[in-house]
Rosetta silent file (secondary structure, phi, psi, omega in degrees, C-alpha in Angstrom):
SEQUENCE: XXXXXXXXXXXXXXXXXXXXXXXXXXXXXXXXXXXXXXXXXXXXXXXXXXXXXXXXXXXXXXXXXXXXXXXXXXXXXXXXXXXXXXXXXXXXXXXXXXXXXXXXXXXXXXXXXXXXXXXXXXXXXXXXXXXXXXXXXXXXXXXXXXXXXXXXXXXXXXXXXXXXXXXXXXXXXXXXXXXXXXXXXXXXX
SCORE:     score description
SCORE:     0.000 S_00000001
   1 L     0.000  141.555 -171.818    0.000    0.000    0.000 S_00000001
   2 L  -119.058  133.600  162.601    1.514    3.843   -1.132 S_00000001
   3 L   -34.361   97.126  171.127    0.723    6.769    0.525 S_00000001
   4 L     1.418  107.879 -171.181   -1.289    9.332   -1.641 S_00000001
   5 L   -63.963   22.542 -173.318    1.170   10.651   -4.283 S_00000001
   6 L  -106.550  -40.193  176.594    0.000   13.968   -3.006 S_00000001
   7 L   -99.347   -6.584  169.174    1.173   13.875    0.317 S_00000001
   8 L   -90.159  -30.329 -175.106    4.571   12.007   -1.106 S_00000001
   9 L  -103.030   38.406 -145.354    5.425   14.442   -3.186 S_00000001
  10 L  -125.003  140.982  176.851    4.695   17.568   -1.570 S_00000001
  11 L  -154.523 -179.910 -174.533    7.867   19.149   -0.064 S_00000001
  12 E  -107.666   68.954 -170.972    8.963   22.797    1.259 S_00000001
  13 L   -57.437  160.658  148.430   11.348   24.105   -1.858 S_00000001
  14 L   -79.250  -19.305 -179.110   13.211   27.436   -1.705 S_00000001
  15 L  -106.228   87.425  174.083   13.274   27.883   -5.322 S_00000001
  16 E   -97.904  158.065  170.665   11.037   29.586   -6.854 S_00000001
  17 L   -67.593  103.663  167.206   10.439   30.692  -10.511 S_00000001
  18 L   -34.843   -5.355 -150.782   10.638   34.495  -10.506 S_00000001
  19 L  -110.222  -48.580 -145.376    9.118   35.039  -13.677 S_00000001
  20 L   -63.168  144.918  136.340    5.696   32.686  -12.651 S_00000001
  21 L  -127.816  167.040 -145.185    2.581   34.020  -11.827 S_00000001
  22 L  -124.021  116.234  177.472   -0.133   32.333   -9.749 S_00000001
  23 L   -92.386  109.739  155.871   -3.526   34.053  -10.527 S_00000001
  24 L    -0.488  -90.459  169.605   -6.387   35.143   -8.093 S_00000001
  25 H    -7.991  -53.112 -177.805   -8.656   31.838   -9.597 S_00000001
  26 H   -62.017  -43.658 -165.127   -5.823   29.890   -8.569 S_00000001
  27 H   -68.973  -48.725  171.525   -5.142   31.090   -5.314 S_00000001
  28 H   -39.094  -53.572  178.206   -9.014   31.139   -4.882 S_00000001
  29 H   -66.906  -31.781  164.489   -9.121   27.162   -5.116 S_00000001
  30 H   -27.687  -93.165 -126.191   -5.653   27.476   -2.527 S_00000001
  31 H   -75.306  -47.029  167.686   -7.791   29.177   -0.154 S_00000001
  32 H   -63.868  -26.429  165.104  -11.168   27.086   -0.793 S_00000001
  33 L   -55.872  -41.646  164.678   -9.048   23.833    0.052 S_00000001
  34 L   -45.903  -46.381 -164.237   -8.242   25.615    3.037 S_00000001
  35 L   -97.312   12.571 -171.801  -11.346   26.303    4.034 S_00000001
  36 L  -120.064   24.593 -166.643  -13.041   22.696    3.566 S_00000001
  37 L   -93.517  139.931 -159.576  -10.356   21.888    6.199 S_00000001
  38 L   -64.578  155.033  170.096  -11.263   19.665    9.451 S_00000001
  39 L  -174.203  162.147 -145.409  -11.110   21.922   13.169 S_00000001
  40 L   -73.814  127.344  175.481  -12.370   21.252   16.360 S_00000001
  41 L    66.903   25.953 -160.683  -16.275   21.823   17.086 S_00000001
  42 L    13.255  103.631  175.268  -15.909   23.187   13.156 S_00000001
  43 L  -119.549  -18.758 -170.198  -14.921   26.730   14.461 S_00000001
  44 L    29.642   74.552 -162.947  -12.875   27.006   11.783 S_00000001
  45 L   -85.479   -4.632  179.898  -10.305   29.403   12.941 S_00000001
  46 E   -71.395  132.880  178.781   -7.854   29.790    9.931 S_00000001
  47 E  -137.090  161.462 -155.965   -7.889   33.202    8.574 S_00000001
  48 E  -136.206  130.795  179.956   -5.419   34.167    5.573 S_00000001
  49 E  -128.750  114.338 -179.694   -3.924   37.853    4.060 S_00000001
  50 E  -109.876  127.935  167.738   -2.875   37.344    0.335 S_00000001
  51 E  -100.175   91.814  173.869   -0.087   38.822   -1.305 S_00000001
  52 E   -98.209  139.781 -166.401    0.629   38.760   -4.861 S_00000001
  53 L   -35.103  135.928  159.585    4.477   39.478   -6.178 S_00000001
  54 L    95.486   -2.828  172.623    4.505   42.871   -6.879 S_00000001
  55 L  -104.735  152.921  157.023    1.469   44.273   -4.638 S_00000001
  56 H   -21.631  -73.557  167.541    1.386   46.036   -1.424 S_00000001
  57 H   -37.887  -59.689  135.254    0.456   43.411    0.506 S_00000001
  58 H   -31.554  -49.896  166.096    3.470   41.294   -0.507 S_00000001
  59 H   -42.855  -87.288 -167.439    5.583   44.106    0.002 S_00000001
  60 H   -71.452   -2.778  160.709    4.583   44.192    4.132 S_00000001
  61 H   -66.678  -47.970 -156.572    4.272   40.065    4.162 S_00000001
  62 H   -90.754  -52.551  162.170    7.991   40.355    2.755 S_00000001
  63 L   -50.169  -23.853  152.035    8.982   42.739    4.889 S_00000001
  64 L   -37.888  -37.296 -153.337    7.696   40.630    8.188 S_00000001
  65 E  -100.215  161.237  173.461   10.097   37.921    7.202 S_00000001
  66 L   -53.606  143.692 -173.403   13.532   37.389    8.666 S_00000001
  67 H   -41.768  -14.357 -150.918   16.669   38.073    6.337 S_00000001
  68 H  -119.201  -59.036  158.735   17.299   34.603    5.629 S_00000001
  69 H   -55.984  -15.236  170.366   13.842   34.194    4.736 S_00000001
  70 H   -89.982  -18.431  176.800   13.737   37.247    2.176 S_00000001
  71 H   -65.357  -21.624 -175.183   16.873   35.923    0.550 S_00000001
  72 H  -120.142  -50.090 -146.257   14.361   33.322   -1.006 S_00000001
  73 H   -55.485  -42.937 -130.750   10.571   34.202   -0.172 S_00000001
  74 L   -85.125  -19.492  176.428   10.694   37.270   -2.393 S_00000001
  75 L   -90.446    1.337  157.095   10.673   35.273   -5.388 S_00000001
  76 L   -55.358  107.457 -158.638    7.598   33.558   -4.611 S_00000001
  77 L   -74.495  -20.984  175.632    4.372   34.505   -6.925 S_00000001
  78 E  -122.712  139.243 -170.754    2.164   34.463   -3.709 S_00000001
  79 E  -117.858  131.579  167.461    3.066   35.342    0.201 S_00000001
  80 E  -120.379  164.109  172.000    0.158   34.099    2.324 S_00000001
  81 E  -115.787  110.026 -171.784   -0.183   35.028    5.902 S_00000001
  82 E   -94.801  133.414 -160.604   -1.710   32.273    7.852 S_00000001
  83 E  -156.278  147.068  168.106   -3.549   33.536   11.210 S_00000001
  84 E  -127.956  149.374  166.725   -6.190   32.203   13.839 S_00000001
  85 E   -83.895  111.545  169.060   -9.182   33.725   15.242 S_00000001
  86 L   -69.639   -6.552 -175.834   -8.706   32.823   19.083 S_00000001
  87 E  -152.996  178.126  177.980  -12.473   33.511   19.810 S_00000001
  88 E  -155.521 -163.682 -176.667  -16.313   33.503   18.391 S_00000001
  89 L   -40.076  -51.521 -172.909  -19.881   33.825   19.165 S_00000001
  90 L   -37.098  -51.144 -167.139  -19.020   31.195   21.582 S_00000001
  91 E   124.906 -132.323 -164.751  -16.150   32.394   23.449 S_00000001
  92 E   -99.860  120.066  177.415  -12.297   31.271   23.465 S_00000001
  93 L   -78.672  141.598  161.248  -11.645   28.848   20.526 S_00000001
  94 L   -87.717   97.841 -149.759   -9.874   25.595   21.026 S_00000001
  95 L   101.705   18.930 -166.326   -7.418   24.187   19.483 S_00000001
  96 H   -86.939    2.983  158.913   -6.843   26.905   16.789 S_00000001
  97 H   -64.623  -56.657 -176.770   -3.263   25.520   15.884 S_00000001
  98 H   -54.246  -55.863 -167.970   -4.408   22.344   14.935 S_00000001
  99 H   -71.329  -34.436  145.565   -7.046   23.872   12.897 S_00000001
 100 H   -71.354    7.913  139.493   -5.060   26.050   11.318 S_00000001
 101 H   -21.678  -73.466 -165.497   -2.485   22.964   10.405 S_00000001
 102 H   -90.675  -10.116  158.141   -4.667   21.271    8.733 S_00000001
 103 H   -56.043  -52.074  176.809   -6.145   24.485    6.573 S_00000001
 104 H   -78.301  -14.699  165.851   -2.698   24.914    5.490 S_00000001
 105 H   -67.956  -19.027  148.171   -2.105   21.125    4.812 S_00000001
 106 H   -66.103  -42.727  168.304   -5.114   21.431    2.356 S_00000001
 107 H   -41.353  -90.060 -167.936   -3.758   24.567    1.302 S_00000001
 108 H   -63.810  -23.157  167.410   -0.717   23.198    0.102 S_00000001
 109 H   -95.211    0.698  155.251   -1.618   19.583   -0.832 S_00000001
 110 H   -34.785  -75.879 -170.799   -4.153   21.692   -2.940 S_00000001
 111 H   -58.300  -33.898  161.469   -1.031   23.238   -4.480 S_00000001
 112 H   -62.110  -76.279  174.316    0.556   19.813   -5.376 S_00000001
 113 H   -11.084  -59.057  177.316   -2.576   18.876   -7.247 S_00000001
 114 L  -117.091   63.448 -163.410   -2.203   21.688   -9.319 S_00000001
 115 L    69.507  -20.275 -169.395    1.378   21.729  -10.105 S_00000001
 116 L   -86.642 -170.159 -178.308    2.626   24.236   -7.553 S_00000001
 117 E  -150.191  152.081 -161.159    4.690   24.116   -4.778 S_00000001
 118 E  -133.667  174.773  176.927    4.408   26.022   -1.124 S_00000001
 119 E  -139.288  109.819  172.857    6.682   26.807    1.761 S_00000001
 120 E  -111.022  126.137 -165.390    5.811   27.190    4.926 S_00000001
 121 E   -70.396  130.424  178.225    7.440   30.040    7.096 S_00000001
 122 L  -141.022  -13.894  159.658    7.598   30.138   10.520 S_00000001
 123 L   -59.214   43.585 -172.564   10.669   32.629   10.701 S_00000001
 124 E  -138.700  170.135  173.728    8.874   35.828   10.095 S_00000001
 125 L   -69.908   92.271  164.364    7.439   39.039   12.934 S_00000001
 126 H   -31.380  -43.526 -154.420    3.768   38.234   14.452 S_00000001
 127 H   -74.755  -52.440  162.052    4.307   41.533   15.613 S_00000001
 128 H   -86.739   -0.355  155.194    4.769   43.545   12.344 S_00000001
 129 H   -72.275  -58.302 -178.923    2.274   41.609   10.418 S_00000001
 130 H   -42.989  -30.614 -169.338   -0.367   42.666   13.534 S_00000001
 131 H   -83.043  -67.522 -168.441    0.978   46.616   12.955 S_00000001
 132 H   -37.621  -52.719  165.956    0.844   46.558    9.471 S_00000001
 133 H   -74.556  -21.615 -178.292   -2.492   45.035    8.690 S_00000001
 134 L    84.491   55.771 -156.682   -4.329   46.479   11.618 S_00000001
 135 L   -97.941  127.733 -176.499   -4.892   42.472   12.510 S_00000001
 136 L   -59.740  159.434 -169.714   -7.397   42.449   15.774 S_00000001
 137 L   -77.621  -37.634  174.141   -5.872   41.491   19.189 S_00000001
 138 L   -62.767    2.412  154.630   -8.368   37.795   18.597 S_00000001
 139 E  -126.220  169.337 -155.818   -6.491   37.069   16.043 S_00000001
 140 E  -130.696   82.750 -170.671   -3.067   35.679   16.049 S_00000001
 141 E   -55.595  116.063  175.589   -0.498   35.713   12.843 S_00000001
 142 E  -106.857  -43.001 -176.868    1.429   31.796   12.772 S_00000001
 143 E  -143.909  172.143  154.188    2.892   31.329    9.423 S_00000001
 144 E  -118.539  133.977 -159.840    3.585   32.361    6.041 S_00000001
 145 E  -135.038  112.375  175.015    2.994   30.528    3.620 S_00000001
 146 E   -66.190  126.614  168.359    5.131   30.934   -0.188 S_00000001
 147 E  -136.695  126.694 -170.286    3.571   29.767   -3.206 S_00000001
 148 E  -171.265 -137.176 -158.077    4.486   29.892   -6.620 S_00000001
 149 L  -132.589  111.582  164.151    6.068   27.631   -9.506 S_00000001
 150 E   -44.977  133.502 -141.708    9.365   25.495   -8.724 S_00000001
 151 L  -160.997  153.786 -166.342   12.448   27.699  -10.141 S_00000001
 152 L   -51.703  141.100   87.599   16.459   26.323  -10.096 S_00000001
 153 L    21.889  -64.752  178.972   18.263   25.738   -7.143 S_00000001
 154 L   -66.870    1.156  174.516   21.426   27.606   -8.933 S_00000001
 155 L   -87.095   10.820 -160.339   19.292   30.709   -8.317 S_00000001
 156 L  -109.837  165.017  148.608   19.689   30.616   -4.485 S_00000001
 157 L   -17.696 -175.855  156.612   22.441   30.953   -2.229 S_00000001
 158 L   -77.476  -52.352  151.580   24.974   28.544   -2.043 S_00000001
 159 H    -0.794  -94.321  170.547   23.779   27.724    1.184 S_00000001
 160 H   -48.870  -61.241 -130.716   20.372   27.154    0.226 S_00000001
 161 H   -82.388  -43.583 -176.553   20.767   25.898   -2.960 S_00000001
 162 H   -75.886   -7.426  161.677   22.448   22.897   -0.966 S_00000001
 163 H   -76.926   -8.953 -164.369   19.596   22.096    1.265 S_00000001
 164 H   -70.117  -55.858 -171.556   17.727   22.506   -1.824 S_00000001
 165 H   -39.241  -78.231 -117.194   19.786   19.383   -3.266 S_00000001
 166 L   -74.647  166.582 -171.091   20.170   17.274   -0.506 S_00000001
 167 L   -65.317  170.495  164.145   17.885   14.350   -0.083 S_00000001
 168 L  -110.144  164.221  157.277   14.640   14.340    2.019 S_00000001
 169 L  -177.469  168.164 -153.163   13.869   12.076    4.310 S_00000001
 170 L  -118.234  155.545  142.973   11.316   11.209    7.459 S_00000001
 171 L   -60.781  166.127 -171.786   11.970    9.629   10.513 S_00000001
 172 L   -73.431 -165.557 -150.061   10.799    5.840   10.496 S_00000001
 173 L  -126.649  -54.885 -178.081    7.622    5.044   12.164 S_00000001
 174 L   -42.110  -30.718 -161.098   10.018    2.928   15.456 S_00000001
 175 L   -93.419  -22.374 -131.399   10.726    6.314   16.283 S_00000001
 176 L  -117.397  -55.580  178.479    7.345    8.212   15.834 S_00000001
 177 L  -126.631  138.651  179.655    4.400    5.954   16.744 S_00000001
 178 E  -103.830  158.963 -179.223    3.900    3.504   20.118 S_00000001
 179 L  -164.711  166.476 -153.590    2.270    1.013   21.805 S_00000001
 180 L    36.203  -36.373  174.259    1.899   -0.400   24.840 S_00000001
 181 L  -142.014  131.979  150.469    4.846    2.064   26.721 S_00000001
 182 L   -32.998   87.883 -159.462    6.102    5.144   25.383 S_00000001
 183 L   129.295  -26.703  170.029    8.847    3.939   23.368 S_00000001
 184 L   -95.071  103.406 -175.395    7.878    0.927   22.305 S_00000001
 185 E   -45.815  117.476  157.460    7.568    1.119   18.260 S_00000001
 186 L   -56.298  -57.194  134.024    4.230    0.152   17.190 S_00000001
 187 L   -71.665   60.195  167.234    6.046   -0.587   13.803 S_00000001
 188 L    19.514  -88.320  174.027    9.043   -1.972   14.544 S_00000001
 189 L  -126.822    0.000    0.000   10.836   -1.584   10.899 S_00000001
C-alpha cells in the first residue's frame, strides 16, 4: 500500500520561478481547500492575508520575514499570511493551531494537485504583520505561507541551494508511533 502521491510528493522548496505568476482563480481554489479543512467543534479558525508578487500586501508580508527568509521568499508569486481567530460567538476557541495545520495542509496539498509548490514560514514578525495590517488582538499571525512555480536551485544561495539538493527524508515510524509504553515502536521496521 503507497501513501497518496499527493502527500509524497509535496515538499517545502526554496526555489522559486521568478518570472511565474499564480492568478487570483488559482489562489481562490488554494484558499477554498483551506477552508473545507477539518477543526475542532468546526470553528474554523484559519484566517489568511494574500499577497501577490509585486502588490502592497506582498511588500509588508515580505517585509515581516527574517533576512534569511527574504533571501528566497521574495521570489515567490504568492506570500500568504496564515492567522487564527482565538475567539467567536461562543467564546475562546480551542485548538486553533491544529485547525489552522490542517487548513494549510489542504492549502498546500491543494497546491501539489495543481502543479505548484508552497513553503511554509515560521521565521517571520507576528508583531509587524499585527501593525501593518491592523490584525485584531483575537487574532493571532502563525505562518507564512510561499507559493508559486518550482524555479532552479542555482538561483539561491549557495547555502540554500544545498539544502535545496540534498535528499529528504522522514523519521521511520520505530521512532514516531507507540504502543503499549512510550517507546515501544508500534512498527518496529
Amino acid at each position: 500500500m503507497d501513501v497518496n502521491r499527493l502527500i509524497s510528493e509535496r515538499w517545502s522548496p526554496r526555489a522559486f520561478d521568478p518570472a511565474a505568476v499564480v492568478e487570483p482563480p488559482v489562489v481562490r481554489v488554494l484558499l477554498e481547500a483551506a477552508r473545507w479543512a477539518a477543526s475542532h467543534g468546526n470553528t474554523q479558525p484559519a484566517r489568511f492575508l494574500v499577497g501577490y508578487r509585486g502588490d502592497d500586501t506582498f511588500e509588508r508580508i515580505f517585509a515581516s520575514l527574517r533576512p534569511g527568509n527574504q533571501s528566497w521568499a521574495g521570489r515567490a508569486s504568492v506570500l500568504l499570511v496564515g492567522a487564527v481567530a482565538t475567539v467567536d460567538d461562543r467564546g475562546p476557541v480551542p485548538n486553533t493551531e491544529f485547525g489552522l495545520g490542517l487548513a494549510v495542509q489542504n492549502l498546500v496539498l491543494q497546491a501539489v494537485e495543481l502543479g505548484l509548490v508552497a513553503h511554509q514560514v515560521g521565521g517571520f514578525s507576528p508583531e509587524a504583520v499585527r501593525a501593518s495590517f491592523g490584525v485584531p488582538q483575537d487574532v493571532r499571525p502563525v505562518v507564512v505561507v510561499a507559493v508559486g512555480v518550482l524555479g532552479s536551485a542555482d538561483d539561491l544561495p549557495d547555502d540554500l541551494a544545498a539544502r535545496e539538493r540534498r535528499e529528504r527524508t522522514r523519521r521511520p515510524l520505530s521512532e514516531t508511533a507507540f504502543t503499549t509504553h512510550w517507546g515501544t515502536p508500534a512498527f518496529p521496521t
